[in-house]
LODO-815586 format. One record per residue (C-alpha): residue number from 0; residue in one letter; x, y, z. Coordinates in steps of 0.05 Angstrom, whole numbers. Example, Ala and Ser with C-alpha at 12.3 -4.5 7.8 and 13.67 -1.06 7.14 Angstrom:
<rs>
(r 0; "A"; (246; -90; 156)),
(r 1; "S"; (273; -21; 143)),
</rs>
This chain:
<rs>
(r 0; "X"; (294; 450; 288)),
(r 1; "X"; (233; 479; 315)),
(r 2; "X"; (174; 438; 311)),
(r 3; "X"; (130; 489; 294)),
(r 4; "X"; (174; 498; 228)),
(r 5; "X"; (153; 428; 217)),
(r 6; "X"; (84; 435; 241)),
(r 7; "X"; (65; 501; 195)),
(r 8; "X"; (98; 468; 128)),
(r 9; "X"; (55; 406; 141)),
(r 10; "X"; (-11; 460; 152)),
(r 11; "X"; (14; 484; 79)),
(r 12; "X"; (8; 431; 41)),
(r 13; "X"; (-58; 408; 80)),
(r 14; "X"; (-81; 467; 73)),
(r 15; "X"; (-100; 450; -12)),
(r 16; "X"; (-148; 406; -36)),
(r 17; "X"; (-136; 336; -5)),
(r 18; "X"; (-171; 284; -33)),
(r 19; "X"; (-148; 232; 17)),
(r 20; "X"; (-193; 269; 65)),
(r 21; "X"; (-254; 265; 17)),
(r 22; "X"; (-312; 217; 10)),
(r 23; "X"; (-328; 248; -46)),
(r 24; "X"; (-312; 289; -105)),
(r 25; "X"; (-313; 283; -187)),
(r 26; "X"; (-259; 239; -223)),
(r 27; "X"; (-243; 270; -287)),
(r 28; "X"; (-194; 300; -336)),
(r 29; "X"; (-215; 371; -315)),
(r 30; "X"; (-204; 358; -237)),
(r 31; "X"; (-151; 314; -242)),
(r 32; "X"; (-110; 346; -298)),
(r 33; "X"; (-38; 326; -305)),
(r 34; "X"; (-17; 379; -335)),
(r 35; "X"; (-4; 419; -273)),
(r 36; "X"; (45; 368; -245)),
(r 37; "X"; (75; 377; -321)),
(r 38; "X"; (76; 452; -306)),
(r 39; "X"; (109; 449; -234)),
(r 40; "X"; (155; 399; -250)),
(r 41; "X"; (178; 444; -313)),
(r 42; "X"; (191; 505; -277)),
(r 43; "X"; (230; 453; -217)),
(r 44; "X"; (272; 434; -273)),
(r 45; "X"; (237; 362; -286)),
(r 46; "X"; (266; 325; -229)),
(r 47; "X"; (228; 267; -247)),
(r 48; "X"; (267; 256; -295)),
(r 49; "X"; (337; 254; -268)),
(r 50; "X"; (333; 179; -243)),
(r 51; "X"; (303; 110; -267)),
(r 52; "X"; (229; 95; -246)),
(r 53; "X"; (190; 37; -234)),
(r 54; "X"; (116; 53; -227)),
(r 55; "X"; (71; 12; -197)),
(r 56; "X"; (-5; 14; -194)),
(r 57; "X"; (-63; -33; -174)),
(r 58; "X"; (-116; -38; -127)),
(r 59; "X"; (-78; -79; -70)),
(r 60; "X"; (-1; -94; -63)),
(r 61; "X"; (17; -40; -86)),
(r 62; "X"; (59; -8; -22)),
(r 63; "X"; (76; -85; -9)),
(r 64; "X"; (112; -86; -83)),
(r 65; "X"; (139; -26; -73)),
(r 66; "X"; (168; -32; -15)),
(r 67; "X"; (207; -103; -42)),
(r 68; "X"; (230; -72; -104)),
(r 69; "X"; (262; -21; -65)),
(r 70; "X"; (297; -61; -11)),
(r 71; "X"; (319; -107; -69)),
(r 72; "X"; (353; -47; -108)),
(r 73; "X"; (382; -14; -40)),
(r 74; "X"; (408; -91; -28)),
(r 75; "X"; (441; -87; -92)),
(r 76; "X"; (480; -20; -80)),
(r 77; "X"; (433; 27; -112)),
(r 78; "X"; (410; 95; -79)),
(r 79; "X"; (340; 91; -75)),
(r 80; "X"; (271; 126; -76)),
(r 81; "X"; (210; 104; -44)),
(r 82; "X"; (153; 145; -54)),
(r 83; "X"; (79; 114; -19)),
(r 84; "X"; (12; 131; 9)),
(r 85; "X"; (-15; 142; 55)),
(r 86; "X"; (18; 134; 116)),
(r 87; "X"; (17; 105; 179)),
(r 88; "X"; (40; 145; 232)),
(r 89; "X"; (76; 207; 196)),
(r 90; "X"; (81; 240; 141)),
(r 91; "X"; (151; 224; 135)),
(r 92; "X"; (143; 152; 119)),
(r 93; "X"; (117; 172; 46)),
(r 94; "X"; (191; 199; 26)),
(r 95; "X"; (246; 151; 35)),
(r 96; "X"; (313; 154; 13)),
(r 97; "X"; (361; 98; 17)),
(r 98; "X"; (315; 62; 70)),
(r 99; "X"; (315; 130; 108)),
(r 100; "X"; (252; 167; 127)),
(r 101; "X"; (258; 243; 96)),
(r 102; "X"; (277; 286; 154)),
(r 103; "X"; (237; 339; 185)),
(r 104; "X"; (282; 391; 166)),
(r 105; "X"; (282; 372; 92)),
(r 106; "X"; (204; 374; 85)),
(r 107; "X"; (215; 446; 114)),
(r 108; "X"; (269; 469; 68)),
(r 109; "X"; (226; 437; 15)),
(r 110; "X"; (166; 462; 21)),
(r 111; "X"; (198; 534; 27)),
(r 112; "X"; (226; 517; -36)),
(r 113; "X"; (163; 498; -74)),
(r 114; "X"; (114; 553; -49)),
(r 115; "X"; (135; 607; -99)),
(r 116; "X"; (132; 555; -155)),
(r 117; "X"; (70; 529; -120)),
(r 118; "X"; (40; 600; -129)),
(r 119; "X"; (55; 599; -213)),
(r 120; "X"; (8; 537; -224)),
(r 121; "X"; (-67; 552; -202)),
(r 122; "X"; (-110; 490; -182)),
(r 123; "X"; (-52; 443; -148)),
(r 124; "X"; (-77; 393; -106)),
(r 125; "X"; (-44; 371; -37)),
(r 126; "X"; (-23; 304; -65)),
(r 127; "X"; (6; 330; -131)),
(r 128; "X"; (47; 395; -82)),
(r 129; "X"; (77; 325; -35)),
(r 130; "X"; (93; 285; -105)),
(r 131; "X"; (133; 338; -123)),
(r 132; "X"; (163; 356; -65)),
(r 133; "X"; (175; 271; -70)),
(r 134; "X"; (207; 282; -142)),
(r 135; "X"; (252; 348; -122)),
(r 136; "X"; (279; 309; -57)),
(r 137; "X"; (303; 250; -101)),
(r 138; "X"; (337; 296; -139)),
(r 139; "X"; (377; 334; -100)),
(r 140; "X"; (392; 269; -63)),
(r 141; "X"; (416; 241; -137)),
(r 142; "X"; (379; 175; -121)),
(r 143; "X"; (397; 131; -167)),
(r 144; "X"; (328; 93; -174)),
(r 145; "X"; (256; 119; -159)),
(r 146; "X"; (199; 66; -136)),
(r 147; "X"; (140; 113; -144)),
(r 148; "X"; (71; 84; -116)),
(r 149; "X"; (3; 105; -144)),
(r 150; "X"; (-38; 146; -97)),
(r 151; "X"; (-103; 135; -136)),
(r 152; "X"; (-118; 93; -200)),
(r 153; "X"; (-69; 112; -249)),
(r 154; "X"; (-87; 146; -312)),
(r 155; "X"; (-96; 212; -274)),
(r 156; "X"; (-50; 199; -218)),
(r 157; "X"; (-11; 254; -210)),
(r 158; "X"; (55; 206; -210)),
(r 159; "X"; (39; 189; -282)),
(r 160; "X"; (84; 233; -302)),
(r 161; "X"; (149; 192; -305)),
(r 162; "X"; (175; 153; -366)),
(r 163; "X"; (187; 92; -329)),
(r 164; "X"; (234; 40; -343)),
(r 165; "X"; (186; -16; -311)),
(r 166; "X"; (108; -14; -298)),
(r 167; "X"; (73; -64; -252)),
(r 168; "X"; (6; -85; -239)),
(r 169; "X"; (-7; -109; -179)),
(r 170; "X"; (-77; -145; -159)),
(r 171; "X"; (-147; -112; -187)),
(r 172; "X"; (-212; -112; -147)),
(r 173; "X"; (-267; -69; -130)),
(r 174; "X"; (-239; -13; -95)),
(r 175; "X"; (-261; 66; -115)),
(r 176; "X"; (-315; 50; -152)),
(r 177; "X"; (-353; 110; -157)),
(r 178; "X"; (-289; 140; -176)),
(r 179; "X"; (-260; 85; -217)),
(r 180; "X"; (-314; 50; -249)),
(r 181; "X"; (-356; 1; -223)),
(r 182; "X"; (-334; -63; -273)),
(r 183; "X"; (-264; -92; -270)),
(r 184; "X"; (-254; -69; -344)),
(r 185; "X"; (-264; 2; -326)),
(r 186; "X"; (-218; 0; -267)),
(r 187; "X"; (-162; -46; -305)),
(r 188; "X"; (-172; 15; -354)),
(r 189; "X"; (-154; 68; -300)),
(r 190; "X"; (-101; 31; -277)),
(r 191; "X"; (-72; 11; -343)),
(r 192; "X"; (-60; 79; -348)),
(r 193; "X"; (9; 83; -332)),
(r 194; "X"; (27; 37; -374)),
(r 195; "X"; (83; 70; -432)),
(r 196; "X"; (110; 55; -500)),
(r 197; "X"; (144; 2; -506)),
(r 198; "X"; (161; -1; -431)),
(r 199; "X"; (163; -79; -395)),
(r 200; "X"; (92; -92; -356)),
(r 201; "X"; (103; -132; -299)),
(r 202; "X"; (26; -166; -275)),
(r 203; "X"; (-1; -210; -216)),
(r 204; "X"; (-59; -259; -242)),
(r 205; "X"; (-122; -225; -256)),
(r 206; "X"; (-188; -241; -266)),
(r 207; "X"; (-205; -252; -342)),
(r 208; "X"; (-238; -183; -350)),
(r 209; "X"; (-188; -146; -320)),
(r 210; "X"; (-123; -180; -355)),
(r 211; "X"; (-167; -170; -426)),
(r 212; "X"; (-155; -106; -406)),
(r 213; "X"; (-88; -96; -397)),
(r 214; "X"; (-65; -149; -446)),
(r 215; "X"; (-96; -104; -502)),
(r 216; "X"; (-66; -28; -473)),
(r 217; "X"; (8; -60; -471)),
(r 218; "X"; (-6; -90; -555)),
(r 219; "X"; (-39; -13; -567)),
(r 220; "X"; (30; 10; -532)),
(r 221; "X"; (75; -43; -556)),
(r 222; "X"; (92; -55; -489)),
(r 223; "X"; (116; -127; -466)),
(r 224; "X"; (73; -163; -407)),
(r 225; "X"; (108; -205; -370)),
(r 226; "X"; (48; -247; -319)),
(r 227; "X"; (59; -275; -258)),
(r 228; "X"; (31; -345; -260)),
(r 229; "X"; (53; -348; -326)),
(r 230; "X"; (121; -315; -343)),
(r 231; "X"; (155; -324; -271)),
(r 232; "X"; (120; -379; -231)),
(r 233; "X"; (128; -390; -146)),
(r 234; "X"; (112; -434; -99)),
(r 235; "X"; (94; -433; -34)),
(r 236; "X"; (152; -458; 23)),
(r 237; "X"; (154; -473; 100)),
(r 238; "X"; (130; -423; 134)),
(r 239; "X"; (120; -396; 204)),
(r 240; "X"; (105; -331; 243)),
(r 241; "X"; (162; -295; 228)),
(r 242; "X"; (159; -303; 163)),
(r 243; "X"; (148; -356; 96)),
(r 244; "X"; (194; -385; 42)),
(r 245; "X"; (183; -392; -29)),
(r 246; "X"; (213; -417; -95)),
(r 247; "X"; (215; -379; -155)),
(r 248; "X"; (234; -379; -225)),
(r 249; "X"; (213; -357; -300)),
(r 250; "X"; (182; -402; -342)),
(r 251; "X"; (215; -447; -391)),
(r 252; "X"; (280; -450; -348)),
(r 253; "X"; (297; -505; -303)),
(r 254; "X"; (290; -507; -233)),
(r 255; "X"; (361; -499; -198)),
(r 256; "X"; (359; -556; -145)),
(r 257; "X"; (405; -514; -110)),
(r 258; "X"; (363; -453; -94)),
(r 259; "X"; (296; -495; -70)),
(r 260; "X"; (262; -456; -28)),
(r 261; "X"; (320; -404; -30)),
(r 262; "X"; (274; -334; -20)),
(r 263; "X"; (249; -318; 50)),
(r 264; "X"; (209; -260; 65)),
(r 265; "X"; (175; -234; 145)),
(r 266; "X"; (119; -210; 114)),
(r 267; "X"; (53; -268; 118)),
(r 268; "X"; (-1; -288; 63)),
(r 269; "X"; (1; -324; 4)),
(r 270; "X"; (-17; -260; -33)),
(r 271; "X"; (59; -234; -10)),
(r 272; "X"; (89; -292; -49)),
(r 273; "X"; (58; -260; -115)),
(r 274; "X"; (79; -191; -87)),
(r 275; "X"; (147; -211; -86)),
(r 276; "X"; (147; -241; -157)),
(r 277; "X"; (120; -176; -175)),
(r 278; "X"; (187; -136; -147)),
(r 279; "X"; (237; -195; -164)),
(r 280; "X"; (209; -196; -243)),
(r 281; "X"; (217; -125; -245)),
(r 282; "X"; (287; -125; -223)),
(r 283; "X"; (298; -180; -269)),
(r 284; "X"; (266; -122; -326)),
(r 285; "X"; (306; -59; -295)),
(r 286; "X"; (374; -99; -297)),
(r 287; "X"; (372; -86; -380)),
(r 288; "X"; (384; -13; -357)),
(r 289; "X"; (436; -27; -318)),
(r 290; "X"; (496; -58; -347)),
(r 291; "X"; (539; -80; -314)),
(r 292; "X"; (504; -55; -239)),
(r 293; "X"; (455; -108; -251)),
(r 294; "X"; (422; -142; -188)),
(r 295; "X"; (452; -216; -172)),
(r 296; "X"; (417; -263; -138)),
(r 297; "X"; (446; -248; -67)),
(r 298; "X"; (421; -177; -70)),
(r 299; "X"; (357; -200; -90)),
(r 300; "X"; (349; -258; -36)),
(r 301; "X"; (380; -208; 14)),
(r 302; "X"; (329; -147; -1)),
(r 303; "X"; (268; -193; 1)),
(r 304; "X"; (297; -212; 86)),
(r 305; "X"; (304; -150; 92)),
(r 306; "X"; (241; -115; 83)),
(r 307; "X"; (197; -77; 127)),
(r 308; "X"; (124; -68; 122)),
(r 309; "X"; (83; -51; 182)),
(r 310; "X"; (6; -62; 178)),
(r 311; "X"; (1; -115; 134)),
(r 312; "X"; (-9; -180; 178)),
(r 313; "X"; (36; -152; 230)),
(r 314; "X"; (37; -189; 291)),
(r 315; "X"; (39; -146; 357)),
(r 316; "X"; (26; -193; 414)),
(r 317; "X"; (16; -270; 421)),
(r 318; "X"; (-22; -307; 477)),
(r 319; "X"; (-76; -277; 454)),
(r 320; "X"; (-50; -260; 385)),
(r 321; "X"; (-62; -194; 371)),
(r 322; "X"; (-57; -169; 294)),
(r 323; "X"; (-59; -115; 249)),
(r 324; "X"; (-76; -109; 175)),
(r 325; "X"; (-101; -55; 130)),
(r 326; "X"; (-147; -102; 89)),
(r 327; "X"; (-198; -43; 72)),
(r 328; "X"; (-242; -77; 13)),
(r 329; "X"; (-275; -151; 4)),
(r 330; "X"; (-217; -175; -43)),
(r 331; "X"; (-169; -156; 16)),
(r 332; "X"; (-211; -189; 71)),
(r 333; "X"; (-213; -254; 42)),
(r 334; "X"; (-141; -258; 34)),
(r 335; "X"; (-138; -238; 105)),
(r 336; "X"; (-179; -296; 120)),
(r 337; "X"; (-139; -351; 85)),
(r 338; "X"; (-77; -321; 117)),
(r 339; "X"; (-109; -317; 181)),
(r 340; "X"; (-119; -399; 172)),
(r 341; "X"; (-64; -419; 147)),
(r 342; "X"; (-14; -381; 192)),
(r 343; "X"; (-55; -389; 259)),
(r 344; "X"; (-78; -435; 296)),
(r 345; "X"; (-135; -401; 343)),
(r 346; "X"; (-203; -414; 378)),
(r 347; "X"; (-242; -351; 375)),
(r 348; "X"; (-234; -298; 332)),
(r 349; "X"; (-246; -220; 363)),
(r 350; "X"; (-259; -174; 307)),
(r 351; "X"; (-241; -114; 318)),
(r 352; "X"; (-259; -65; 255)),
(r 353; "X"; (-261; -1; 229)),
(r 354; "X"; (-270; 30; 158)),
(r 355; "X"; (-278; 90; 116)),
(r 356; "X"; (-348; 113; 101)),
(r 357; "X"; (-328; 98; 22)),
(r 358; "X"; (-314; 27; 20)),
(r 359; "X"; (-357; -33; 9)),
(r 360; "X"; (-373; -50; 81)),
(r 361; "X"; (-425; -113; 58)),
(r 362; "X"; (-369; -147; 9)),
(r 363; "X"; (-319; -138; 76)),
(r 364; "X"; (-375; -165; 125)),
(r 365; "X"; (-380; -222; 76)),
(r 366; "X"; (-321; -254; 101)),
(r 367; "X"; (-295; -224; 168)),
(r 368; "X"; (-364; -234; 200)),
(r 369; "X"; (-383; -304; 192)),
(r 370; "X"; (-313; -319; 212)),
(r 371; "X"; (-319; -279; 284)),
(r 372; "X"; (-340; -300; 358)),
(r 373; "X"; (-347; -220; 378)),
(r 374; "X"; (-332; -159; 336)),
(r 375; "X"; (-308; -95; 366)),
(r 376; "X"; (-332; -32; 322)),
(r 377; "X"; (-277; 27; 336)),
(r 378; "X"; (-268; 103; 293)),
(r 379; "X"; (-208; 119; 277)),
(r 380; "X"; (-190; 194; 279)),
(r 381; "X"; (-191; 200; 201)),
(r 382; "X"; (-254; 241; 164)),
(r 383; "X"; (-264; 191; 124)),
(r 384; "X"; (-280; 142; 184)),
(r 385; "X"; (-345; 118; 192)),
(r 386; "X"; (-386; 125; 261)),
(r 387; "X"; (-387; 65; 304)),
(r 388; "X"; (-455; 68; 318)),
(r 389; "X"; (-466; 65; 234)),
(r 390; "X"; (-417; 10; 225)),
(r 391; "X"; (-465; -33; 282)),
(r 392; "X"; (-525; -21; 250)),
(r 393; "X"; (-495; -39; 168)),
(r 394; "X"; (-474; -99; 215)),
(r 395; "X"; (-537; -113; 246)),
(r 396; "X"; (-573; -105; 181)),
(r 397; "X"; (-534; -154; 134)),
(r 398; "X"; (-526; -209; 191)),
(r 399; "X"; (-603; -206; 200)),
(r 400; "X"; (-610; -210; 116)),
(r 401; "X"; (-570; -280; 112)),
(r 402; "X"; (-604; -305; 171)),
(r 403; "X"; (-529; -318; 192)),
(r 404; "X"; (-515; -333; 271)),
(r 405; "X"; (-509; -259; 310)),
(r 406; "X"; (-434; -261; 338)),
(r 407; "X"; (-440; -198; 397)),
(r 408; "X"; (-431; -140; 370)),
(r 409; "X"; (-398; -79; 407)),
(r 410; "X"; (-387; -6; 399)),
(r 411; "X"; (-324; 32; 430)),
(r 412; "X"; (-320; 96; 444)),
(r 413; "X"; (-239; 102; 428)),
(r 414; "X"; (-188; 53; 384)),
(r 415; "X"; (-155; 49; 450)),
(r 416; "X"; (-220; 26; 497)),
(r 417; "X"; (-233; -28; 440)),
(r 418; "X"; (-167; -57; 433)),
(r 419; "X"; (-172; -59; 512)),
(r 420; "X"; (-243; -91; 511)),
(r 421; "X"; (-213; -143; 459)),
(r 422; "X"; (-162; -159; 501)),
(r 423; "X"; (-215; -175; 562)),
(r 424; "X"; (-254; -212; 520)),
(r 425; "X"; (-198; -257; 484)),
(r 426; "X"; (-161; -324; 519)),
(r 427; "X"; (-96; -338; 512)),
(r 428; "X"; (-118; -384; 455)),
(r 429; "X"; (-151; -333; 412)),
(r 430; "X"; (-138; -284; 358)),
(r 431; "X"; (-156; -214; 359)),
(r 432; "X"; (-148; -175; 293)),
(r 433; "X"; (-157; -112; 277)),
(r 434; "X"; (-177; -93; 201)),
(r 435; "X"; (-217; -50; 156)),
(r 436; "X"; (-170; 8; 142)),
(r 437; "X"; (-107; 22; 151)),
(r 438; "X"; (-126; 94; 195)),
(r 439; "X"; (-156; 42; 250)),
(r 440; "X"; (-82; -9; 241)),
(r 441; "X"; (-40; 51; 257)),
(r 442; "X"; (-75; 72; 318)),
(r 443; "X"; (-88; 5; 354)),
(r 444; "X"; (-6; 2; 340)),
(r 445; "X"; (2; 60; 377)),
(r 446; "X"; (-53; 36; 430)),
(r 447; "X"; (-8; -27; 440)),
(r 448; "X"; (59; 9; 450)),
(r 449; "X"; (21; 52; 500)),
(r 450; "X"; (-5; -15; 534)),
(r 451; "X"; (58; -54; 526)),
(r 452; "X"; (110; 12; 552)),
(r 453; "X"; (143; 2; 483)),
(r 454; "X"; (171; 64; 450)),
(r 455; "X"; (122; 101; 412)),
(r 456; "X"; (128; 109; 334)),
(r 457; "X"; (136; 175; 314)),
(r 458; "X"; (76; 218; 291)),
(r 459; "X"; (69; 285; 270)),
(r 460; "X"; (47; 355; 312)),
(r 461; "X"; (-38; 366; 306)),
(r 462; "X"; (-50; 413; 240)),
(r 463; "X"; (-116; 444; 235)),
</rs>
């Protein structure tokens, strides 16, 4: 195929509004109206609604989740969907099938397909042209089961559009607030949003506020909530850096004193464990739906080993440990920072960070600061990326309003030049992670293959 096929459909569906681009813009039933995905999907023949869904929204977790349930489903012999955002590296990792990236020549054909039902339904933004696109591939690759990740809250999300047979919830925090609402209540509302008639709520702990919340949409809705913490209960197992065990099991049943420990999973943090919950409860839900196809244990232990999940505590390089994590709001960082301790054991700690211009930079500082001997500033090539030079002086600013010790801070010119002034500044006993978005994660991976002669990930042709 030629790449310029590939290059021009990915300039067409750039080429509408993108909000993922934007640092700002109004949130509201006029802009965000889900009627046109109704109207597009209607004249596609409603694709969404040729396969089972489970929906999942939240402010962090969610592609975590998402990417369990699936493996857990493909495990048990299902074809699968896996629909995310955004992505690392290429546009082709939001559009999986079966564990399989959607091909280059299949967002061609498909996005010659949409345009002249593209053209009947004024006002369609970029992310509601790709869900579809998302919802017509699955189709016509007769997956049997759709995972479907919110792009933005949830109510207005232009995947709120499928009758799902399981919602989940992962963790709420503040994330979006301008958009979203600046209390937990009004963002547990937002997300709560995709919750559906009498459809099975699957929810990680919240804070009271939030789960007030959502506890009172799924009695408006009839819905059952099933709460992690509560309903299905883990615990944490041995763990190392490849990976951590856990036990699991739903509450008022007995612990089997066979299984122990018996899940393992390569992804690292404690918030993973409730992640996993999350996807194993709602296979637990989606096996009333499927009869006698329902998911066994071995599928379910096999999916969770199985999964892949770049970003998110990866670990690139040890001696100095080098890793990656797309913590992007002050919720995320801390959890970075317990992982960080209780999966590591470090001297000095080389911060090297990055973040969009939209997000709470002080609530991040909070806890990645204090915790650092040197931090790195670096932009990642995203619009939404904030100057280095702005990110040093917010720096600057809240360190000198606590009164807190002044770690060095430096400014680099490239992700590339800062990963390789880490890596001069670091011993073989330190730690050097990079954090604040998961724009800067994806390019200090590539800046590491580069360094390390490893084969490149794939990315796609510059669009204008």
């Amino acid at each position: 195929m030629d790449e310029n096929q590939y290059a021009e459909a990915l300039r067409y569906l750039y080429s509408f509004t993108d909000y993922e681009k934007k640092t700002s813009y109004t949130y509201s039933d006029t802009v965000w109206d889900l009627r046109r995905m109704e109207d597009i999907l209607a004249l596609l023949g409603n694709p969404h609604r040729q396969f089972l869904t489970v929906h999942i929204a939240g402010t962090k977790g969610k592609g975590s989740t998402a990417a369990m349930t699936e493996s857990i489903l493909r495990a048990g012999g299902f074809r699968t969907g896996l629909y995310t955002s955004p992505h690392l590296h290429t546009f082709r990792e939001r559009i999986a099938v079966g564990g399989e990236m959607i091909a280059r020549e299949e967002v061609v054909a498909l996005v010659e397909d949409l345009k002249p039902y593209v053209a009947q339904v004024p006002g369609l933004t970029t992310f509601e042209i790709i869900t579809s696109l998302a919802f017509r591939h699955f189709a016509n690759r007769r997956v049997e089961v759709g995972v479907m990740e919110v792009g933005l809250g949830g109510r207005l999300d232009a995947t709120n559009v499928v009758r799902p047979a399981v919602c989940i919830i992962t963790s709420l925090s503040y994330d979006h607030t301008h958009l979203l609402g600046h209390t937990l209540a009004e963002i547990a509302r937002e997300k709560a949003g995709i919750i559906k008639e009498h459809t099975p709520v699957i929810c990680a702990p919240q804070e009271p506020e939030a789960l007030a919340v959502i506890q009172e949409v799924c009695q408006e809705k009839e819905a059952p909530l099933l709460l992690v913490g509560r309903d299905w209960q883990w615990r944490a197992g041995p763990a190392d850096l490849e990976g951590q065990f856990f036990g699991l099991r739903r509450a008022g049943q007995e612990p089997d004193p066979h299984q122990g420990n018996g899940f393992w999973i390569p992804l690292l943090g404690e918030h993973q464990l409730i992640n996993a919950t999350l996807a194993v409860a709602a296979v637990h839900e989606l096996n009333r739906h499927l009869g006698s196809r329902a998911v066994d244990e071995a599928a379910i232990r096999a999916g969770l080993r199985q999964v892949r999940w770049p970003a998110r505590l990866e670990i690139l390089g040890q001696r100095p440990f080098v890793v990656v994590d797309g913590a992007h709001n002050a919720d995320s960082s801390q959890k970075l920072v317990a992982a960080l301790h209780r999966h590591f054991t470090y001297e000095n700690l080389i911060l090297l960070f990055g973040a969009s211009a939209d997000k709470d930079l002080p609530g991040m500082f909070a806890h990645l600061l204090p915790e650092a001997s040197a931090v790195i500033f670096a932009q990642a090539h995203h619009p939404r990326a904030m100057p280095v030079a702005d990110l040093a002086r917010l720096a600057e600013a809240f360190l000198r309003e606590r009164g807190e010790s002044h770690p060095p801070l430096y400014e680099s010119t490239t992700v590339a030049e800062a990963l390789a002034e880490a890596l001069d500044l670091a011993g073989p006993r330190d730690l050097i992670c990079a954090t604040g978005s998961l724009f800067l994660a994806a390019e200090v991976r590539m800046a590491w293959a580069r360094r390390q002669g490893q084969p490149l990930p794939e990315t796609d042709p510059a669009v204008a």
